[in-house]
C-alpha positions in Angstrom: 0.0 0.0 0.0 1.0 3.7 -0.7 2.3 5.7 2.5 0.9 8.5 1.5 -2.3 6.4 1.7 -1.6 4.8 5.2 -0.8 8.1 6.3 -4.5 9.7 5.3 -5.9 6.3 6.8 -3.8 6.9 10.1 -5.2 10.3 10.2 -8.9 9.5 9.5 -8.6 7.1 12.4 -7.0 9.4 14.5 -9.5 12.1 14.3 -12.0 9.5 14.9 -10.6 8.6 18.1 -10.1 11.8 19.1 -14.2 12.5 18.1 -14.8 9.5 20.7 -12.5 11.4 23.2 -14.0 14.5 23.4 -17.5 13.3 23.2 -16.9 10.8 26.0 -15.0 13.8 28.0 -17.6 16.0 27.8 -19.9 12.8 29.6 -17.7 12.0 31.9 -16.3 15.3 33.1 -20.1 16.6 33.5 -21.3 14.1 35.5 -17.8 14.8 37.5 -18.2 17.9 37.8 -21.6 17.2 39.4 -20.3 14.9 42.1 -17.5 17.2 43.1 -19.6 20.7 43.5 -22.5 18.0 45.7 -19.3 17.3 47.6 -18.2 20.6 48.1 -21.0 22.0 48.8 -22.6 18.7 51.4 -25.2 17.7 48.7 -25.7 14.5 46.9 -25.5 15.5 43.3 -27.3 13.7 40.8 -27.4 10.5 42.2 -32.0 9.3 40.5 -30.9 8.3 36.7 -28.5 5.5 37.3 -26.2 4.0 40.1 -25.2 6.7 41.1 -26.9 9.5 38.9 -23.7 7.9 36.2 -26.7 8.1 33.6 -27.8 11.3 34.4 -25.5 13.0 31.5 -27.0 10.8 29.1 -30.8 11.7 29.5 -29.3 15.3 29.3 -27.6 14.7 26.1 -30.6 13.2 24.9 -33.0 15.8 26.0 -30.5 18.8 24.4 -30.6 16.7 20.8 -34.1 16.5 20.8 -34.8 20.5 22.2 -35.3 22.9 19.0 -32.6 25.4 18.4 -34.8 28.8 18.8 -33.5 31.7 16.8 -34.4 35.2 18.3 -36.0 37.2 15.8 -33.5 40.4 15.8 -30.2 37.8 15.1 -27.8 37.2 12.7 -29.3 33.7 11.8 -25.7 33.0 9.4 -24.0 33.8 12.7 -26.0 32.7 15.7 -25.7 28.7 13.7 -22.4 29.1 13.0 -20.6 29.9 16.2 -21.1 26.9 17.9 -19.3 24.8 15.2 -16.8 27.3 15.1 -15.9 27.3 18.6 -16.0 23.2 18.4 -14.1 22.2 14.8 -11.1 23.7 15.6 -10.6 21.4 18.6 -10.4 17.9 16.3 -7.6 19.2 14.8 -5.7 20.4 18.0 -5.6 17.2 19.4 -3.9 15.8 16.8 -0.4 17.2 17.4 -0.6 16.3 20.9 2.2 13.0 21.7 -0.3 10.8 24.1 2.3 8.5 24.1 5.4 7.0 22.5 4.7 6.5 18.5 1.4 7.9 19.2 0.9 11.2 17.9 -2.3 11.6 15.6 0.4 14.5 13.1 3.5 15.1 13.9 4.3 18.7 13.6 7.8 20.2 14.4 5.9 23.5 14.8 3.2 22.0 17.2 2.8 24.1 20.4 2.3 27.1 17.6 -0.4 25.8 16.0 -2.3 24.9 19.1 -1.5 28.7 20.4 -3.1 29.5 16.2 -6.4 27.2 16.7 -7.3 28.2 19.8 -7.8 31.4 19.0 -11.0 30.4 16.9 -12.9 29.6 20.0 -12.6 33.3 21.2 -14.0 33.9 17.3 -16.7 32.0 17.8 -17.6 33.7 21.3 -17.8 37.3 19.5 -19.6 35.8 16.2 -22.2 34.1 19.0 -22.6 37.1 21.1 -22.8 39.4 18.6 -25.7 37.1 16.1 -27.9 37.4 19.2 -28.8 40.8 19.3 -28.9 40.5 23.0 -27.1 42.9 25.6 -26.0 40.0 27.9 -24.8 38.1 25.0 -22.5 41.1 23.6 -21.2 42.2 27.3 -20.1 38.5 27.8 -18.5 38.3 24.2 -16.2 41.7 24.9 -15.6 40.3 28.4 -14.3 37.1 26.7 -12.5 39.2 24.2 -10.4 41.3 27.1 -10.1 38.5 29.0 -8.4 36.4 26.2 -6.1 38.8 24.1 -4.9 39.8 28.0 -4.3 36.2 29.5 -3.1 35.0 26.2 0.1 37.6 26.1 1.9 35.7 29.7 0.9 32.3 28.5 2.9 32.8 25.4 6.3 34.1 27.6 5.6 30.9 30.1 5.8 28.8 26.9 8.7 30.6 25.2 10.6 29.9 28.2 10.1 26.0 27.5 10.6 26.0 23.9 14.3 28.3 24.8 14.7 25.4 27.2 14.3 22.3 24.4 15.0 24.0 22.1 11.9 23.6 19.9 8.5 23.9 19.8 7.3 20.1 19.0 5.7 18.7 21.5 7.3 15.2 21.2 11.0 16.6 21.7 9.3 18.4 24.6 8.5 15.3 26.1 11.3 13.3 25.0 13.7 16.0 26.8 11.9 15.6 30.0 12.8 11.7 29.8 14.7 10.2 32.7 14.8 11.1 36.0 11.5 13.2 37.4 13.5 16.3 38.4 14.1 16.7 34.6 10.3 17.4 34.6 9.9 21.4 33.6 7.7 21.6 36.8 11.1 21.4 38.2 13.1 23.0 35.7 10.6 25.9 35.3 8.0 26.5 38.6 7.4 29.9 37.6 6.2 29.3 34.0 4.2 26.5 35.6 2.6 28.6 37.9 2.0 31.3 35.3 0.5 28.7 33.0 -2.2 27.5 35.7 -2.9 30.8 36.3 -3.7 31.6 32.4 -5.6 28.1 32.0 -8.1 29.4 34.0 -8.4 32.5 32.3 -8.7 31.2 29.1 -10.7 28.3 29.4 -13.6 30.7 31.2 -13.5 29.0 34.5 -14.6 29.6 37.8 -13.0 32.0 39.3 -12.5 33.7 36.0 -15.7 32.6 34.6 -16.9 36.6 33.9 -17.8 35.9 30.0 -20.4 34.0 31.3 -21.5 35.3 34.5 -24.4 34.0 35.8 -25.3 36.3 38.7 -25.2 39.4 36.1 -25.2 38.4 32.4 -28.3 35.7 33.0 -26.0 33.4 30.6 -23.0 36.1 28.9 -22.4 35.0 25.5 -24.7 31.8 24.7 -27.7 33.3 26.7 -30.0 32.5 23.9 -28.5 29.3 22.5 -30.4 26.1 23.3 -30.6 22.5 22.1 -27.1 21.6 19.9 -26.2 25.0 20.1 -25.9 25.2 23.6 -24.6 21.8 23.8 -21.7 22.4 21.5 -20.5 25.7 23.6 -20.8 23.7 26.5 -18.6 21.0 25.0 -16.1 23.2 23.6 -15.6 24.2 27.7 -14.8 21.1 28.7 -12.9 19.6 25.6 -10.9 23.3 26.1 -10.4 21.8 29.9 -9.2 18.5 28.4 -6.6 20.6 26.1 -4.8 22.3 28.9 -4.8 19.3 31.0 -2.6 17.8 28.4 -0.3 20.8 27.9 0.2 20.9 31.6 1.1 16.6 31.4 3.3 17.2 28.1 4.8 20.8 28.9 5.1 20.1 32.5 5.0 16.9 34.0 6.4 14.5 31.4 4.1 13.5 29.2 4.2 9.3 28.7 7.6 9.7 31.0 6.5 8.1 34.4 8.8 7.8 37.5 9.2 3.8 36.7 8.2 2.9 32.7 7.0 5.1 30.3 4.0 4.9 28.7 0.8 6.6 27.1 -1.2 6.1 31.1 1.1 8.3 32.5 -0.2 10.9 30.1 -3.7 10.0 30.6 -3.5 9.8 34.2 -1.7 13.2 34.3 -4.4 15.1 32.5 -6.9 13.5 34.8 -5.2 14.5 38.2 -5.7 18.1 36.2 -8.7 17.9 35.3 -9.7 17.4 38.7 -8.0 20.4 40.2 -9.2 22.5 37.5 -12.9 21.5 39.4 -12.1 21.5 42.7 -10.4 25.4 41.9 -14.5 25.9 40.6 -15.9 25.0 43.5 -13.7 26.5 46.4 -12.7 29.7 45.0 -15.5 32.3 44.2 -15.7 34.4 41.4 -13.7 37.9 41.0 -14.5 41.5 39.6 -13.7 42.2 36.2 -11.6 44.9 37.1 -9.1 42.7 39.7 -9.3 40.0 36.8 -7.4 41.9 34.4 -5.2 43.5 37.3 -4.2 39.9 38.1 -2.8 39.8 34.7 -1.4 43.4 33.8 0.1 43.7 37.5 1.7 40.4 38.0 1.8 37.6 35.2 2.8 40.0 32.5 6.1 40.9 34.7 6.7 37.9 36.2 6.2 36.4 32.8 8.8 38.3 30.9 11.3 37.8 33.9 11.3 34.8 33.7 11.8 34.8 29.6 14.8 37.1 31.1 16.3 34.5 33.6 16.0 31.3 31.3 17.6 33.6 28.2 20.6 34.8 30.8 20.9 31.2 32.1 20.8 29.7 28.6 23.1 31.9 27.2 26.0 31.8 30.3 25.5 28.2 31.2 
């Protein structure tokens, strides 16, 4: 057979288990989600549909598939059905570039942490297109929250990421991992704390969760930018958030934590496992934390993650360049 043909074949089924990834995510990590904020907060959760209330993401999958999508009458209608595929499509492709484990990367791309930084840009896209279609003032105050909130988060997360690719020298993702290998002190956690704690920070930002969750907003904007989205439309925002969740979990177990490397054999788990772990504080951060002012938001950012971002570009630059 042609390699060029096995090649297409091993990227059709890539994207297809990536497809079965998200989808299955987005299941899970509701139904999670659920569990932990009843924990929290000393209340059972869903616990009627299921052992457990496990089915209880299912019957509300179902019931979004079968709710009609209601256009307001004053929207953009090109717009308002558009966003949501806009703000989910990008994400198949992401995932490809990401090194689960050895000899499994969906495309390997020497310029890989790039194109992610590239892609996920559409998502904040797809917030203005959404906001904007509705003709609806929460809508459009949640969109330019989401807009300020992005473009000003984004700028530190790209000198905590730069400081890694000085380190390896490159920005694909596999040599990334592959020069964490060995002992787990050659882990950039180690290597890099402040990047690491500058990229949790950001995460947060950009992913829109609690406590930077102000695109949204529920105590002001009713819903921010998908307040009049239902059915599929509402469903695909809300699994853009959670597949976004899944996308930073990874970066944070192939930038910072190894990847496949594991303290004892390597292997895709590790990388699995890692995301998971983050996944879960990523949650617990929703539920314990409450939400700040829109104002200290973007002071967290300007104030202290821009400088301590570009000093630490500064210190890895010096340390490179003397040692």
């Amino acid at each position: 057979m042609d390699i060029s043909l096995l090649n297409v074949i091993k990227l059709l089924l890539a994207l297809l288990a990536i497809i079965v990834l998200l989808v299955l995510n987005s299941v899970v990590m509701v139904w999670l989600e659920r569990k932990a904020a009843g924990f929290v907060q000393r209340r059972p959760g869903p616990y009627v549909v299921g052992p457990h209330g496990l089915l209880q993401t299912v019957a509300d999958s179902v019931k979004l598939l079968a709710k009609q999508i209601v256009l307001p009458g004053s929207s953009d209608r090109l717009l308002f059905l558009s966003a949501p595929v806009l703000a989910m499509f990008p994400m198949f492709l992401i995932f490809l570039v990401i090194p689960y484990g050895p000899w499994l990367t969906g495309l390997e791309v020497n310029l890989g942490l790039l194109l992610i930084l590239a892609f996920t840009g559409l998502e904040t896209l797809a917030v203005i297109a959404g906001g904007w279609a509705s003709n609806n003032k929460y809508s459009l105050i949640g969109a330019a929250r989401c807009v300020s909130q992005s473009v000003a988060y984004e700028i530190p997360l790209i000198l905590a990421l730069l400081a890694l690719a000085f380190m390896c020298g490159s920005l694909d993702l596999t040599v990334i991992t592959e020069a964490q290998s060995g002992w787990v002190w050659r882990w950039n956690i180690f290597r890099q704390p402040l990047a690491f704690f500058i990229f949790v920070i950001t995460c947060f930002g950009e992913t829109n969760r609690a406590p930077f969750d102000l695109p949204e907003g529920e105590s002001e904007l009713t819903g921010g930018y998908h307040t009049e989205y239902s059915g599929m439309g509402f469903a695909l925002f809300f699994m853009a958030e959670y597949t976004s969740m899944m996308l930073v979990s990874f970066l944070a177990a192939v930038l910072f934590f190894g990847g496949s490397n594991g303290p004892f054999i390597n292997g895709f788990w590790w990388t699995f496992l890692k995301m998971g772990l983050f996944m879960t504080f990523m949650i617990w951060v929703r539920w314990t934390f409450p939400r700040v002012r829109f104002d200290q938001l973007l002071n967290i950012n300007w104030k202290w993650l821009l400088p301590l971002g570009l000093l630490n570009l500064w210190v890895t630059a010096v340390v490179l360049k003397l040692f």
